[in-house]
N, C-alpha and C positions, 0 to 999 in steps of 0.2 A: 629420834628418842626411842630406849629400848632399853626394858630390862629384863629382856627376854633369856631363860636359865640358860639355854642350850650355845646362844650366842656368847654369853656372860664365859661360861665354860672355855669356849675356843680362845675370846680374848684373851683369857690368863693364863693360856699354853705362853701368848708373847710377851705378858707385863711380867710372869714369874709370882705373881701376887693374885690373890682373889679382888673381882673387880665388882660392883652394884650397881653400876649404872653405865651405857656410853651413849652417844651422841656423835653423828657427822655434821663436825666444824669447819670454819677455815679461822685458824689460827695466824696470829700475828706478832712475831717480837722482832727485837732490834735487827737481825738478820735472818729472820725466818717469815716464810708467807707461804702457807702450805694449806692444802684441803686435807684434814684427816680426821679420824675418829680419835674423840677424846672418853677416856675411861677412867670414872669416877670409881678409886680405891679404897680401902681403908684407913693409909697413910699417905696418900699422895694422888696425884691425876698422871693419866697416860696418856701419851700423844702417840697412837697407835697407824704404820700405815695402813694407808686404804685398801691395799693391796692384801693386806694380815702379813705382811713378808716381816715384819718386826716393828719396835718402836721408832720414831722419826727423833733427830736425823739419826739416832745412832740408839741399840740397846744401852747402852749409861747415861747419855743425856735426854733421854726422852724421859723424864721425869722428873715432876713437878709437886716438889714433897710440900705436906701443908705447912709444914714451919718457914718455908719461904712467902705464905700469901699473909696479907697484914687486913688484907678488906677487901669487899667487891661492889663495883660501880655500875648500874644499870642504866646506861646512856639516856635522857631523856628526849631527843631527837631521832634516836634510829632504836626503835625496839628488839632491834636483833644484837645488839652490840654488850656484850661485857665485856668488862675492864676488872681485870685479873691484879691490886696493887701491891707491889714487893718489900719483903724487909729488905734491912741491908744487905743481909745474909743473900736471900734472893736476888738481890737486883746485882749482886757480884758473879752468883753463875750463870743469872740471862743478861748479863752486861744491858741493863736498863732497868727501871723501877717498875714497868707496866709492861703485861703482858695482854693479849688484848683477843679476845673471842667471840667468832660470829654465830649464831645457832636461831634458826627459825623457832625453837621451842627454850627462850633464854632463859623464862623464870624458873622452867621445873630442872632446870640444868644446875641454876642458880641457890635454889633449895635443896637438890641432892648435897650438891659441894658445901654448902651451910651446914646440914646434918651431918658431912662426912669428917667435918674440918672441927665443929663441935667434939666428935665420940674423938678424934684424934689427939685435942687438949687435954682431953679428960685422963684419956692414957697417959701422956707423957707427964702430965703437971700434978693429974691428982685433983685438979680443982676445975669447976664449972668458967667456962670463959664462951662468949659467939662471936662468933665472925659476924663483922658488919658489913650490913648489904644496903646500900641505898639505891632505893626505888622512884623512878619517876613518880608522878602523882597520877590517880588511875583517870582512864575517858571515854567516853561513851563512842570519841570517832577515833579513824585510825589513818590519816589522812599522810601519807610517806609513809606509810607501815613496811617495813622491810625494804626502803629504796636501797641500804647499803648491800645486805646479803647478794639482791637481786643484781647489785654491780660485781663483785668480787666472785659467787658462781657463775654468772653466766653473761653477764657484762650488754643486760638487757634492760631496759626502761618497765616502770612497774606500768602495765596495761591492766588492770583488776578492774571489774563491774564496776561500775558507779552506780547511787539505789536510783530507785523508781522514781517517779516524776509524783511530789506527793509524801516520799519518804525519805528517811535519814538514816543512815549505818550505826550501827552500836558493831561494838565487839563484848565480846565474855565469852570465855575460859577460850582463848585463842581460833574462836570459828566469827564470823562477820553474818549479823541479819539485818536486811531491809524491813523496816517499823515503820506505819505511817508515823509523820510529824506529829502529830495531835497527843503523842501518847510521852507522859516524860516519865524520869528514871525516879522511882525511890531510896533505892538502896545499892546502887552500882553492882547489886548481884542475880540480874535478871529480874527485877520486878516493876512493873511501868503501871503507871494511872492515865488512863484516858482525859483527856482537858476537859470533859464535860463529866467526869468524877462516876459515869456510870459503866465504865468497862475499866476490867482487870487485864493486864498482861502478864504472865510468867516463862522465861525462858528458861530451860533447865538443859544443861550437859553434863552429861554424867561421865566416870570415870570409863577410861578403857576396858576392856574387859579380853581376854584369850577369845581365839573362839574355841579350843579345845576346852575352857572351861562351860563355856555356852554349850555346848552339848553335851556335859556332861552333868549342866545344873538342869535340861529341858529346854535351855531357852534361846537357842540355837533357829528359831523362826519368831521374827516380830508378831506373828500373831500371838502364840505363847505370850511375849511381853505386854500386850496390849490387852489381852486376857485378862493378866497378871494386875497389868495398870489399873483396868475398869473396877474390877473387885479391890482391892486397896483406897481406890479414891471412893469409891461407894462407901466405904465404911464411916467414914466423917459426914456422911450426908442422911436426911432423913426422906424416905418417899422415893427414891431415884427410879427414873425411867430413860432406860439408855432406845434412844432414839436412831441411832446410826451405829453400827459399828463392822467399819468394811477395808480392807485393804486400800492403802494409796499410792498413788506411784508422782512421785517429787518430779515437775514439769522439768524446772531449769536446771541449767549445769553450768550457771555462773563463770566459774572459775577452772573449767576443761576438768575436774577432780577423777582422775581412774578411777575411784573407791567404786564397790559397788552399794548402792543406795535403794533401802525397803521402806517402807512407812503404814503405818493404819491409821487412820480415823475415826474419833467414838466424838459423839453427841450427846449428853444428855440434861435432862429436867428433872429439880429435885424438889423441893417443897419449899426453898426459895434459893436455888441458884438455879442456871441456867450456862453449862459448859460446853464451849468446844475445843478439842485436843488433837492434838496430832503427832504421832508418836513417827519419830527418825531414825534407823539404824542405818550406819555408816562401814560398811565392811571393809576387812583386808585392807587397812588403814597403813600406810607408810610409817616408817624404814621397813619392817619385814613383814607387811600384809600377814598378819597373823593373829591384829586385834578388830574389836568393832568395838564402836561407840557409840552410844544411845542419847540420842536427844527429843524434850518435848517438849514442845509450843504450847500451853492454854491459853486460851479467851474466856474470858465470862464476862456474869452479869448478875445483878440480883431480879428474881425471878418477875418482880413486881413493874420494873421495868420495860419486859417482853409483855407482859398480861396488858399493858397500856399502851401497847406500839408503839414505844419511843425506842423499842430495838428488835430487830428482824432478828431471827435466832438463825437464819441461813446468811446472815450478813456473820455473824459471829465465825461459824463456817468458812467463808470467802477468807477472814482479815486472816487466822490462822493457816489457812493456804497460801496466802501471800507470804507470810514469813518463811513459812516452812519451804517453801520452792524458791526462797532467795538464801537459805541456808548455805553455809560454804564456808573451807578453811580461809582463816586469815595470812592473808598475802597471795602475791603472786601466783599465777598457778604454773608458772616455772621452776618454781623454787621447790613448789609443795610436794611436788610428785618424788621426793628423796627415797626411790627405792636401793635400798642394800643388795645390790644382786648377788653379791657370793655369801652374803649368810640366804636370802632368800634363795639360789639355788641348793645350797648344802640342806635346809629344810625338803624342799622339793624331792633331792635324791635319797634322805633316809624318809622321805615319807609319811613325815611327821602331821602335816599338813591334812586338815578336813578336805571331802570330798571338792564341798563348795571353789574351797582352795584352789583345788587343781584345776579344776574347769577357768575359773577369774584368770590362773595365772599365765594360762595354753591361749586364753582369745585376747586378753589386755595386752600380757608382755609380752607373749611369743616363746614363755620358759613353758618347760615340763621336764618331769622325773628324766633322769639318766637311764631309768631302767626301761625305757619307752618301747626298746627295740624287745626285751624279754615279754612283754608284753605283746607287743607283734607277733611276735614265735607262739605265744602259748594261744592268743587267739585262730592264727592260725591252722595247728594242728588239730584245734576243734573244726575249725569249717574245714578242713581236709577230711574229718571223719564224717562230717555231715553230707558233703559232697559225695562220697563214696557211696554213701545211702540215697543221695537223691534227695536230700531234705533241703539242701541249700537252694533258698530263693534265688538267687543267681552266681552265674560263677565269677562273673564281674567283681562279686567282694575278695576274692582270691588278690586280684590285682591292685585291686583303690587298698589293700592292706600294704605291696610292696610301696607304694607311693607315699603311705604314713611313715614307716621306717625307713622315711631321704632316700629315696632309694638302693641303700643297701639292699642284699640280698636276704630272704625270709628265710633260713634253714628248717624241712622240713624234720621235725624229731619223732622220735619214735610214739609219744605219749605227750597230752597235756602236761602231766605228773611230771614230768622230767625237763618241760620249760621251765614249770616255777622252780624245779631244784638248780635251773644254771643262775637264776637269781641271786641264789647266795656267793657268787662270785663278786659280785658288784657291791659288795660292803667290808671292807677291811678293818680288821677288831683287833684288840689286846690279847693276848691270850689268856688273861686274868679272865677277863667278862664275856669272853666268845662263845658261851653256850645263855645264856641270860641274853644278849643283845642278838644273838642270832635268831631265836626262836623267837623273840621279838619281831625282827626285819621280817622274818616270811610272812604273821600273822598281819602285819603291813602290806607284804606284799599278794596276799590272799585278798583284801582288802581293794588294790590297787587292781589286780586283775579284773575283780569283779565291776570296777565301776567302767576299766576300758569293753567289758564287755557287752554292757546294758545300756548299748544305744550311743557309746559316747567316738568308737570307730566308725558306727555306718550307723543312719538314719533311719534303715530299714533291715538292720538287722538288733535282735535284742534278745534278752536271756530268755523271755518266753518261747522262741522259739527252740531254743538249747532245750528247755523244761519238757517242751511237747514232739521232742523229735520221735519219729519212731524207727530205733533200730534193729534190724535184721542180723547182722553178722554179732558174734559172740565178744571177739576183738575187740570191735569199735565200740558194742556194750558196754566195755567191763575200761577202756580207755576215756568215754564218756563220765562215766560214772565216778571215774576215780578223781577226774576234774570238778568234777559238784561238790564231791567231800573235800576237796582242797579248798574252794571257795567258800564252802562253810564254815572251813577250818574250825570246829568246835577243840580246842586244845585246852591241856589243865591252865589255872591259873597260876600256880608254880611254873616260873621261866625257867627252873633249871630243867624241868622235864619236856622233852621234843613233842611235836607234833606226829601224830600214827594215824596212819590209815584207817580211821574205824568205822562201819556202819550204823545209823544213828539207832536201828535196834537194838545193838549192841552197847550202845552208851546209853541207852536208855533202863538200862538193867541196873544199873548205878541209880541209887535212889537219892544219893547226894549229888547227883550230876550237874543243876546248877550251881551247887556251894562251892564245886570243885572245876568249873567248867569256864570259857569264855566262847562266844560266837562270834561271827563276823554277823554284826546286823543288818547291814544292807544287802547280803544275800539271802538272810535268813527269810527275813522280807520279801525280797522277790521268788526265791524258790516255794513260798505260803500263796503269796496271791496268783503262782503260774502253777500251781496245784503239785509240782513233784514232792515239796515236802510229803503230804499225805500218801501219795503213792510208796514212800519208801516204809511204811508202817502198815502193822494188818489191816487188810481189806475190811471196810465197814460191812456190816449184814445188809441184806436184799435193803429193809428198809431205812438204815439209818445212811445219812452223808457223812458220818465220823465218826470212824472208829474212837472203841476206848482207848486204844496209845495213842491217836494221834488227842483225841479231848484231854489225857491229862495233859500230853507236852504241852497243848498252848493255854490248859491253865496254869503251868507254873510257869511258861511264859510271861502270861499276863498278869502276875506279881512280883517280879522280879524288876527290881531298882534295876539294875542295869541295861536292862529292852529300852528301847527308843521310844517313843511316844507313837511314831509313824506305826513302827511295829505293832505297838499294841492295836492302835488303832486298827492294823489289818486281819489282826486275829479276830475284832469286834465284828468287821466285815463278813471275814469268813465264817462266825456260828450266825449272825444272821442269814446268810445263803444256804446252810444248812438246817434252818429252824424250821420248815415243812418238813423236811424228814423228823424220825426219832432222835431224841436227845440222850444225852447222859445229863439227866438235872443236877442230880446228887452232885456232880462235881463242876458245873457248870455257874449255876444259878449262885451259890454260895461265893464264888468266883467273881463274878460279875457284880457282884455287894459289893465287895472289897473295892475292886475298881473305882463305883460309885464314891467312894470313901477315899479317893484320895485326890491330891492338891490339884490338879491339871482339870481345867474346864472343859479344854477337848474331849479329856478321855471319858469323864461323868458325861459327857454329851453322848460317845460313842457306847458308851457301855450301857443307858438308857435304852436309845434304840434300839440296842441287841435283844434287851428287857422287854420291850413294845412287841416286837416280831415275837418273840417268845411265848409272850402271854395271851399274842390273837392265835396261834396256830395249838398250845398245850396248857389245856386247864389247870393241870397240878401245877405247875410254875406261880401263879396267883396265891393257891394256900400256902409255899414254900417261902415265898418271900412276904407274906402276915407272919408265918411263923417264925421270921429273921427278923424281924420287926424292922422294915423296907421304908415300912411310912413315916419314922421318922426321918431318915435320911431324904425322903424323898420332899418332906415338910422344908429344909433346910432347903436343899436346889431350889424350892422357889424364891427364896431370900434370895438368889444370886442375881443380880442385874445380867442375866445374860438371855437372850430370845431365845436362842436354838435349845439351850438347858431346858428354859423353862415350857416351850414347847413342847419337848419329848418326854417332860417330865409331866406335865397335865396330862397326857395322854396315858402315860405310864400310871397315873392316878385315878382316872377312868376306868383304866381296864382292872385295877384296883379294889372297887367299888363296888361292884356287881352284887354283895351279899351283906346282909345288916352285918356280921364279925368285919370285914372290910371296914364296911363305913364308919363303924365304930371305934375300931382302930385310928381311921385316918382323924376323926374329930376329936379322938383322947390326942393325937401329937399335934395339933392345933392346925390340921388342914384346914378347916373352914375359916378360920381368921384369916391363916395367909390367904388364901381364896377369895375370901371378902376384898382386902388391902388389895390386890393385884385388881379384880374387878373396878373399885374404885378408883384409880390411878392410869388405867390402860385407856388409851381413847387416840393412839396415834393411826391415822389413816392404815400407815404400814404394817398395822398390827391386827390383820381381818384375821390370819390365821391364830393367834393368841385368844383372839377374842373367842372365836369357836370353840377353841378346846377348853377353854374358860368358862365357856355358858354350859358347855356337856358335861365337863367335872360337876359344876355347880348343879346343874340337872340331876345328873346320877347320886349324887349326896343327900338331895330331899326327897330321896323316899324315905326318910326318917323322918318320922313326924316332928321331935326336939330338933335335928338340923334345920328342916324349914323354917320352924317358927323364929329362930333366931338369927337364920337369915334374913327373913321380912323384917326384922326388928331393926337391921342393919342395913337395910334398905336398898337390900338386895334385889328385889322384883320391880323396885323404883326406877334403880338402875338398869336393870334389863327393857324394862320399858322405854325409856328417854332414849336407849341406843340403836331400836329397835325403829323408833318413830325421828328421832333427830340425824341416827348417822347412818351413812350411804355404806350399807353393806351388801356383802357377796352374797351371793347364791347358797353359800355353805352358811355364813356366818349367820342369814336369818332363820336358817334351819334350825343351826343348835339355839337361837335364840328362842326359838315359835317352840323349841324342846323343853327349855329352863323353864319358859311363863307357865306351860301346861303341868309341869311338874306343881309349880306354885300353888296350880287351879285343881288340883283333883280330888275329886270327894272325898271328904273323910272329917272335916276338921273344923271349928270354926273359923282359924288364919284362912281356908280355902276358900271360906263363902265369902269374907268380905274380899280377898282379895280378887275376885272372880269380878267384883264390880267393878275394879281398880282397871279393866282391861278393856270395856265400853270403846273408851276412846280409841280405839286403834283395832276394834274390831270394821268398820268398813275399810281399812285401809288393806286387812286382811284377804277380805274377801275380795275387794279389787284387783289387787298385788293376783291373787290365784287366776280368778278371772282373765286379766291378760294376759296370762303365762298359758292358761287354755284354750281362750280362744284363738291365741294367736295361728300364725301358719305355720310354724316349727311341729312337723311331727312329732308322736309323743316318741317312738323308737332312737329318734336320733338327742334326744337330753341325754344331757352328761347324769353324771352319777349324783352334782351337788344340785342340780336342777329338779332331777325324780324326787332326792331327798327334802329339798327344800316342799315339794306338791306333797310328801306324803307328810310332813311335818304339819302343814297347814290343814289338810283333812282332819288330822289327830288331836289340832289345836280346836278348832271350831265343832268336832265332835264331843269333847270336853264342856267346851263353854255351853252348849245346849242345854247343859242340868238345868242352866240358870235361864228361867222363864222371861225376864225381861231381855238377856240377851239373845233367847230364840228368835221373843218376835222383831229383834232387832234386824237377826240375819231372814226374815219373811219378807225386808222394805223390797219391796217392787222395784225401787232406784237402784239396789243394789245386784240384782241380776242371780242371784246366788243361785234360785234353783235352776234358770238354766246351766249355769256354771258343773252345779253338782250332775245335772241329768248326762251334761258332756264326759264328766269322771265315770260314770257306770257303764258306758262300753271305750271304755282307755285299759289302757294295760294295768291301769291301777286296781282293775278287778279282779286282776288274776293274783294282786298279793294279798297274802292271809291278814297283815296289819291294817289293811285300809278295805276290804272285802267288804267285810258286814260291817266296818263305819260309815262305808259313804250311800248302804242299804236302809240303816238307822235315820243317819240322817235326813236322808229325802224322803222318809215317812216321817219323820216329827217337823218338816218343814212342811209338807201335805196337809197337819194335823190329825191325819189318820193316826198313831199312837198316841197309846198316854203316855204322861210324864212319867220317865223313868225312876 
């Protein structure tokens, strides 16, 4: 099944007609039984050889005009069988009344030829008429599903999986899943009811998709989709807390399926459901591996269900993995593997094909590009230049290269530059379109060379090492070089204009240079993170890591529709690696807004982070983005059900904070609400690091006397409490907690003094918790970072609580050990820091009672 344009094109070289649709059949009439491709037309159907040598048996009888078909019959015992029925007219030139067609994919073949035979009445007659199609009656099993195909291709017994011990086969939209029994059908369109009416099933397949459109919508990695999925299905829900969400990889392979097969997994709790999902993408899907298809499994439940253990929420989990890893096309998997070699090699050799493409179709099928051997040449006469300098890891790549090119012989050429120019021999054009299609093929073949170059010929050879060669000789300089700008290929967008030689200072002087520009991105990409991009632009100053040319390229990289996600993402890398040195904020920061601000969760992840590094190493960054008004958007990312977002975004809010204009800012775009709401709702074990950056935002925001107070009001220090004393927290997590409480407790207010009482309970637990962390045997030199922090958080807490005189002589009980505890802190290394210095001096004189109350 395919109606793919490029294929569509060749077809109608042999029907003489534009075609919409083909399909490989095996065709049946009164003296014909033939395997070919059938091509659905505007006026009529082709019976195309398979060969493409012309129509079968003959250019004038290979066609099946629609005023010869009268209706069509969809076999109800063999679901691959249509019946083709004839007028009189017809059944006089196929001497019979029935014409008869086999096709693993019969209904969408069946629906094309109904739309086609439809627009074809209309033409002739002037008046609405449809062609009748009768349809078996639909089923949940599929039991002889394809027995006739599997005879007539390949004259094999159907051997398909049989479910699970426990489970029963459905099919929808022609793939097969294993469902436990317990679960029966609603609506024959993927949706099941559990027999005990408390679990939901839904099965969804969705349409095919290019992948050349997948990369050029983003969504070209199921994480993207699963991103995508999480935030859409949030939006119908109130309260969501995504509990999982991680790559999966689908166990079984049922049905032997070549395709290659990705998947994610999200989990979540919402204020009364309880989901688990599982997202399937199915690649380089048959006839010409050029599509993927998306599938997802849910499970739920209502929430109230889980809260009462009559449902394990990781059993939810488990049943969605059973389905999802018995997923598989329906039939045979003899049948199903129908790859098109001569349109999928004709793909292959212009090139058309995504990276991913080449690789699936070099290790599955054994195809690759025709241009394999120009490839071989042009890699080689880079490690012939690198050899001659001594750069080449071994000279053994020299030979495992003649071995990739069948062993033909490698010719060595003068220049990289002039292998990719024997390229253009291997493409033969009209001379109408030969300048448009040619500079096309080479920005393909710019394309191609780079990915045989980066790892995909030798294991241990890769463009990094290309990027960091060091050459000596002038020659191999200027022969190197000219191979990087080939692989960059930045060319106009206009195909009528050729690709030139240029160095990228030189196109950087063009201030419309993206409007007018195209790159190859996967070199762009790796000449960025193997550092030569920056090298070919002016030197940064002693103190900065990046220059102004290179800071403006990759910020108008890093707004440009057309960058890869990957890309961008690696430009985010790259100004965080560079954020201890000097920056260019001015055109950085304002940049990196933008980013925030658009669809992709990854990228507001990565461009967060870059923000975070930013703001610990350069103060003005903080007032720059108050003055971009940051906080809204940054208000908004915590809405998103996403951990990693909201992570780097609490922290990015912290650092935020630091000045009443901050905090004021962030509480006029309603931080503290969302801050509240996430507080209230967070409590998954997996969620210690959420939890910290949650208690320190929330910390650092009441130093505002109105944010405090209507935090306590919201029962904010209630909570801090309960998680403090109920849940089994880290090292880090009770730090920033033991931070918020004291925040809550500190003189000034009355909300302080009473809530300073509120704290009693969980002051010996305090002190205890300290006390074994001190007495223990663990030097004080060898604690980690969240260990010291947590010791110094507990000083600053209990030197706080002292104002308050019934909790002084609370920390004097004798059972509680506290002034040995403190006497052990005055010669620790905790005396050498200014923060805890004269607290823990303080304090062991008001435990003494030698001071007065302060």
């Amino acid at each position: 099944m395919s109606a793919d344009r490029a294929a569509l094109q060749a077809l109608a070289v042999r029907t003489k007609a534009p075609v919409r649709y083909f399909e490989l059949v095996k065709f049946k009439s009164s003296d014909h039984n033939v395997t070919c491709f059938l091509a659905v037309g505007k006026h009529a159907l082709y019976l195309v050889r398979r060969s493409l040598g012309g129509l079968y048996p003959n250019d004038q009888s290979g066609v099946i005009f629609f005023a010869f078909i009268r209706s069509m019959d969809e076999d109800a015992e063999d679901s691959t069988q249509l019946k083709l029925l004839l007028s009189e007219s017809g059944a006089r030139a196929w001497m019979g009344d029935t014409l008869t067609v086999w096709s693993k994919n019969r209904h969408a073949l069946a629906q094309q030829i109904q739309v086609a035979w439809n627009t074809d009445y209309i033409f002739r007659f002037g008046q609405v008429r449809h062609l009748h199609l009768t349809s078996p009656p639909s089923s949940e099993t599929s039991q002889g599903f394809m027995a006739s195909l599997v005879q007539f291709f390949q004259g094999e017994k159907d051997s398909s999986a049989q479910p699970f011990k426990g489970c029963k086969e459905v099919l929808h939209s022609a793939y097969r899943f294993f469902i436990p029994e317990s679960y029966m059908s609603q609506d024959h369109a993927g949706h099941f009811l559990h027999q005990n009416r408390l679990l939901e099933l839904e099965i969804a397949v969705h349409q095919p998709v290019s992948l050349a459109d997948l990369e050029a919508s983003h969504h070209n990695h199921i994480r993207w989709a699963g991103l995508e999925y999480k935030r859409s299905i949030s939006l119908s829900l109130k309260d969501v807390m995504i509990t999982k969400s991680s790559s999966y990889q689908k166990r079984l392979n049922l049905s032997k399926d070549i395709c290659a097969w990705t998947g994610w997994e999200i989990t979540l709790i919402s204020e009364d459901r309880v989901m688990a999902i599982i997202l399937l993408r199915r690649q380089f899907v048959p006839p010409l591996a050029d599509t993927a298809q998306d599938f997802s499994i849910r499970v739920e439940c209502q929430r109230w269900a889980v809260d009462e253990g009559k449902v394990e929420e990781q059993n939810l989990l488990e049943e969605a993995r059973l389905i999802a890893d018995s997923t598989m096309p329906s039939g045979p998997s003899n049948v199903l593997q129908q790859i098109y070699p001569d349109f999928l090699q004709a793909k292959l050799d212009t090139l058309v094909l995504p990276e991913s493409a080449w690789a699936w179709t070099e290790k599955t099928l054994k195809m690759r590009p025709s241009c394999k051997k120009q490839a071989c040449i042009f890699v080689n006469s880079i490690l012939k230049v690198l050899h001659e300098e001594h750069q080449l890891p071994s000279s053994e790549l020299l030979e495992e290269l003649v071995a990739m090119a069948d062993g033909e012989e490698v010719p060595l050429v003068i220049s990289p530059l002039e292998a990719a120019q024997q390229a253009k021999q291997l493409i033969q054009l009209k001379e109408e379109d030969s300048v448009e299609a040619m500079n096309a093929w080479m920005a393909r073949v710019a394309r191609y060379f780079t990915y045989c170059l980066n790892g995909v010929f030798f294991e241990s050879f890769h463009l990094d090492q290309v990027c960091n060669a060091v050459l000596t000789q002038k020659p191999n300089q200027v022969k190197l070089h000219e191979a990087m700008l080939f692989l960059l290929h930045a060319r106009p967008k206009d195909l009528t204009q050729k690709w030139e030689l240029k160095e990228l200072k030189q196109l950087l002087l063009d201030p419309e240079l993206f409007e007018k520009y195209d790159f190859n991105n996967h070199a762009l990409q790796a000449f960025l993170e193997f550092g030569w991009l920056a090298r070919q632009l002016k030197a940064p100053k002693q103190e900065e890591k990046m220059s102004l040319e290179f800071t403006q390229f990759l910020c108008a990289l890093l707004v440009l529709p057309e960058a890869s996600i990957d890309l961008k993402a690696a430009i985010c890398r790259t100004i965080t690696w560079a954020s201890s040195g000097q920056l260019h904020m001015a055109l950085l920061v304002p940049t990196l807004s933008s980013v925030l601000k658009q669809r992709n969760i990854f990228l507001k992840t990565c461009a967060t982070v870059t923000l975070v590094n930013m703001t610990k190493c350069h103060e003005p960054v903080k007032d720059v983005l108050t003055r971009m008004d940051a906080q809204a958007t940054l208000v908004e990312h915590l809405g998103i059900p996403d951990d990693d977002l909201i992570y780097y975004t609490l922290m990015l809010t912290t650092s935020l904070s630091r000045t009443t204009a901050q905090r004021l800012a962030l509480q006029k775009c309603g931080a503290v609400e969302e801050l509240v709401h996430l507080l209230q709702m967070t409590y998954s074990e997996s969620k210690d690091h959420l939890l910290a950056e949650l208690a320190s935002s929330v910390g650092q925001l009441c130093n505002e006397e109105d944010i405090r107070s209507s935090m306590a009001e919201a029962k904010v220090f209630r909570r801090l409490m309960s998680l403090y004393t109920d849940y089994p927290c880290s090292s880090r997590l009770r730090a920033k907690l033991m931070f918020a409480i004291r925040q809550f407790c500190t003189a000034g207010s009355s909300t302080s003094e009473s809530l300073r009482d509120d704290v009693a309970p969980i002051l010996p637990q305090v002190i205890e918790e300290l006390s074994e962390l001190v007495q223990s045997s663990q030097p004080f030199d060898t604690l980690d970072d969240d260990q010291t922090d947590w010791l110094v958080s507990s000083v600053l807490l209990l030197y706080t609580l002292a104002i308050d005189r019934t909790l002084l002589e609370e920390m004097r009980d004798p059972e509680l050990q506290f002034k040995e505890t403190l006497l052990k802190l005055r010669f620790s290394p905790l005396k050498e820091l200014d923060v805890t210095r004269e607290r823990i001096i303080e304090l062991w004189e008001l435990l003494r009672g030698d001071a007065e109350a302060r």
